[in-house]
Every structure is written in structure tokens, then in C-alpha cells.
C-alpha positions, -999 to 999 in steps of 0.1 A, spaced: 464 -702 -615 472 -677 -641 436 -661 -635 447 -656 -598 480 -638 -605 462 -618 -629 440 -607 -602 467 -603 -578 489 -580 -598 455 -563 -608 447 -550 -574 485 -541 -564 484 -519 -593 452 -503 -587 464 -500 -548 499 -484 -560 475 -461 -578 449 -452 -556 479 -450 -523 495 -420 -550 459 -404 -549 460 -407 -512 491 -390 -514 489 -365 -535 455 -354 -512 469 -360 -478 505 -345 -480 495 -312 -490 472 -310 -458 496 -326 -435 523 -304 -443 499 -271 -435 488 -288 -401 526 -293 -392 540 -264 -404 533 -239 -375 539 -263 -353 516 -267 -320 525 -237 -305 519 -219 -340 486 -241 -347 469 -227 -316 482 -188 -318 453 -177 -339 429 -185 -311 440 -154 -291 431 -134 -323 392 -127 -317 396 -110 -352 403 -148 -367 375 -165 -346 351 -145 -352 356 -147 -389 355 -185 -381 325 -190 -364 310 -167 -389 321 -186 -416 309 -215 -403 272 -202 -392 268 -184 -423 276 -220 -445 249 -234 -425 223 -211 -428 228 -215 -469 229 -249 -467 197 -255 -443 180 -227 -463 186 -241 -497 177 -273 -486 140 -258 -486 143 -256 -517 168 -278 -535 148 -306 -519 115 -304 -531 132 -298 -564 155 -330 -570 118 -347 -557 104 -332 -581 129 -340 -608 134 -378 -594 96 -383 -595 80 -367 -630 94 -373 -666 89 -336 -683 107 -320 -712 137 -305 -710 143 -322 -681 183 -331 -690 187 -294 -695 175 -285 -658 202 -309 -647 226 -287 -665 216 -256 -656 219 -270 -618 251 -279 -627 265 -244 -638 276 -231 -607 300 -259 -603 311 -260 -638 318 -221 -643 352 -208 -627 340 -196 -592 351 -155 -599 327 -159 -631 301 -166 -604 309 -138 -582 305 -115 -610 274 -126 -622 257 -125 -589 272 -92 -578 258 -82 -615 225 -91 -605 225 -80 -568 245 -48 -569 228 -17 -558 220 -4 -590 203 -30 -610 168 -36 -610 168 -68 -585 191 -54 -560 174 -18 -561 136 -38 -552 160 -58 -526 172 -27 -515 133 -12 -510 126 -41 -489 157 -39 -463 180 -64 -482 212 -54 -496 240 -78 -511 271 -61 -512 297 -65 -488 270 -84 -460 258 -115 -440 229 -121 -466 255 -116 -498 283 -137 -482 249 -166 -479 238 -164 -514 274 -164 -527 281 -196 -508 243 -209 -516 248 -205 -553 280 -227 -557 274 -257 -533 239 -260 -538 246 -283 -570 259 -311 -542 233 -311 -525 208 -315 -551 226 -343 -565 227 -359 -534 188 -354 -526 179 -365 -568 199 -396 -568 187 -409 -535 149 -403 -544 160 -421 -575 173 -447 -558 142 -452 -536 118 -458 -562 85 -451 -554 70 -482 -543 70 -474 -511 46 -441 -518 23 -457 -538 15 -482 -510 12 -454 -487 -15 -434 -510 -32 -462 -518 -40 -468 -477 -52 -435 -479 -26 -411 -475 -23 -374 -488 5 -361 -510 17 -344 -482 17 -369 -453 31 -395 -478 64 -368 -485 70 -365 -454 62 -400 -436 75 -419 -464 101 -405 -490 118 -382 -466 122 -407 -440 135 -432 -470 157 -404 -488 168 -390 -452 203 -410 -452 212 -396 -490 197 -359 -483 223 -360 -452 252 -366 -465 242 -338 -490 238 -313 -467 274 -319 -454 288 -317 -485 270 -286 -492 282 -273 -461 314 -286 -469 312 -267 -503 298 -232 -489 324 -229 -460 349 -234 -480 340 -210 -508 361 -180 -518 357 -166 -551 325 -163 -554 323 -146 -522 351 -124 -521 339 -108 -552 302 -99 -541 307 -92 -508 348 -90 -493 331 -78 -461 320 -95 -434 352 -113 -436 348 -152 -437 380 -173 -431 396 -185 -465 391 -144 -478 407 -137 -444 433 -160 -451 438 -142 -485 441 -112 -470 466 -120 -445 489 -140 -473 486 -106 -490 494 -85 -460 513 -104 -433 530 -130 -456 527 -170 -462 535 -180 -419 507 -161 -407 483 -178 -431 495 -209 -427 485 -205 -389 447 -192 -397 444 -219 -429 459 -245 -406 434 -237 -378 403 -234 -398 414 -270 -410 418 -286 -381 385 -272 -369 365 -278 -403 377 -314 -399 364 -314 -365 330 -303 -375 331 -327 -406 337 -361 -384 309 -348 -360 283 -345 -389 291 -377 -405 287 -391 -369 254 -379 -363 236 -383 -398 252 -419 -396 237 -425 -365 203 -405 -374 201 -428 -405 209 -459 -386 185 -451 -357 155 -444 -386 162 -485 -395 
């Protein structure tokens, strides 16, 4: 009896707690999706400026996050797979992006890939430049949501085991076919919902970004910039927008990498 009430009072504390948590995350958001009100919600979509800057924003975090995953992938495989020295200190170093304050990041990348330095002058030779364009507004996004998705991808493979690939190799199939037949198909549900929180990550990204390249605009440095210019009810409008559509976006990936995963089993 007493172990019951115990447990009873247990979980109505920890539900007080985690309903404050709920709180203190959904009032904030609630109160900038009501504050323009509907008429004031929709306004910004006559703006081509603000939609633009939107669908931009959007593309762009996509083409980081897709691109990445290229990489990032093969990596947290490689990571999951092999025991090698120093191996805790790769984790950190993928880590660092996330762990630095975001305007650190800017600054080191637009050290790095600024027109006079030795990387972005060979860039430059080849046709890409990083300042203030598409390709710098990528790798700025790239660079501090890439973490996620490596987590993600390393902890699923982890997860896994590799039972399943040694099977496959030992009915006779390559390296290659067995990555791709077997642990991608395996790790697909895990590497998924990393790539929307990379996406997540990367569209939502503004220091980083605002430092190496302010130009093309994407939404939350246009939102900055209208705060600073226009004042805090025209922001509200864009930030409540770009909201409303990011969280659109958001329920429509989780829909269809839930329903890839499930359709794989």
C-alpha cells in the first residue's frame, strides 16, 4: 500500500514537473503565433521580399543537410564500426560546433573562408567565394547542425550491431553491397530522424550565418533586421510566419520518414 502511494505521488510530481517544462516551451511560441493575430499572421505573405528569404532559407538548410549527410554518414559508420585511437576525441571535436557560442563559429569560418586567406583565395581561383553568398550561408548552417545528425547516424549503427553484416559478407557479399543493402536499410529509421533535426538545426541558424555571409538574407537574420529597423510587430509577423510554416514542414518530414521506416519493416 505504502509502495503504491509512493509511486503515485512519484509520478504526480514528475508530471507537475515535466507540465512546467511543457510550459515554459510552449508559451513562448504560442504567444508569437497569437500575437499578430490572423490577419497579422498572414500579411507577410504579400511581402515577396519575406518569402523569398523563406523559401531560401528553407532550400538552402536542405542542401547542407542532404550534402553533409555524404559525408557525416560514412563517418559515424565508420566511427560506430572500428575501435581506433583517439577515437573519444573525434567525438569531441564533432561536438565543437554545438558546444562553442554560435558568433565564435561565424568568426572562425569567415576567418578561414574570407577572401584573403589562403583557403578562400584557392576557393576564389576555382569560382567559389564565401562571403555574403548561397554557398557561405550552406557551410555556415552545415557547420553547426551537422553534430545532430552525426549523432543520430553513430548511435543508430551502434545500436544495430553488426550481426546482420557479417551474415550478409559471409553469403558472399562485398563491403559495398552489404552498406548499402544491409546497414543503411537497418540504420535508415535513426539516419532520418537526423536529417530532420539537422534540418531543423541549419534553418534555424543565425549567428553563424549572419556573421560570414548577412547576404543572401535567410529568414531569422531577416527577422533581425526588421526588429532592428521596423520594430518588435513587424518581426513578430515574419518570426510568427516562418514558425507556423517550419512546423508545417517539420510534421510533414516526421510523417514521411515514419512511414518510410515503417514501410522498410
Amino acid at each position: 500500500m505504502n509502495k503504491s502511494i509512493h509511486t503515485q505521488s512519484l509520478s504526480l510530481v514528475f508530471s507537475i514537473l515535466g507540465g512546467l517544462v511543457l510550459l515554459f516551451v510552449l508559451t513562448p511560441l504560442l504567444r508569437l503565433l497569437l500575437a499578430p493575430g490572423l490577419h497579422g499572421l498572414f500579411a507577410p505573405t504579400k511581402d515577396s521580399t519575406v518569402m523569398q528569404s523563406i523559401a531560401f532559407t528553407l532550400s538552402t538548410a536542405f542542401a547542407a543537410t542532404f550534402v553533409s549527410g555524404l559525408f557525416v554518414i560514412p563517418l559515424a559508420w565508420i566511427v560506430a564500426r572500428k575501435q581506433f585511437r583517439f577515437k573519444n576525441l573525434l567525438n569531441a571535436i564533432i561536438d565543437l560546433p554545438v558546444m562553442i557560442p554560435h558568433s565564435a563559429a561565424g568568426i572562425a569560418l569567415l576567418g578561414l573562408l574570407n577572401r584573403n586567406s589562403t583557403v578562400g583565395n584557392i576557393a576564389q581561383s576555382i569560382g567559389f567565394t564565401f562571403v555574403d553568398t548561397s554557398l557561405g550561408v550552406a557551410v555556415a548552417m552545415a557547420f553547426v547542425s551537422l553534430p545532430f545528425l552525426y549523432h543520430a547516424a553513430r548511435d543508430t549503427f551502434e545500436t544495430i550491431g553488426s550481426g546482420y553484416e557479417k551474415v550478409a559478407e559471409n553469403l558472399g557479399a562485398g563491403p559495398w553491397r552489404v552498406f548499402f543493402t544491409v546497414s543503411l536499410p537497418l540504420a535508415q529509421r535513426g539516419i532520418l530522424s537526423g536529417f530532420v533535426m539537422m534540418f531543423g538545426r541549419a534553418m534555424s541558424e543565425f549567428g553563424a550565418v549572419v556573421i560570414l555571409a548577412y547576404h543572401p538574407m535567410i529568414t531569422p537574420v531577416m527577422i533581425y533586421d526588421r526588429l532592428n529597423a521596423y520594430g518588435l510587430q513587424e518581426a513578430q509577423r515574419i518570426a510568427a510566419l516562418f514558425l507556423l510554416i517550419s512546423l508545417v514542414v517539420f510534421v510533414a518530414l516526421r510523417y514521411l520518414s515514419n512511414k518510410t521506416a515503417h514501410a522498410r519493416h
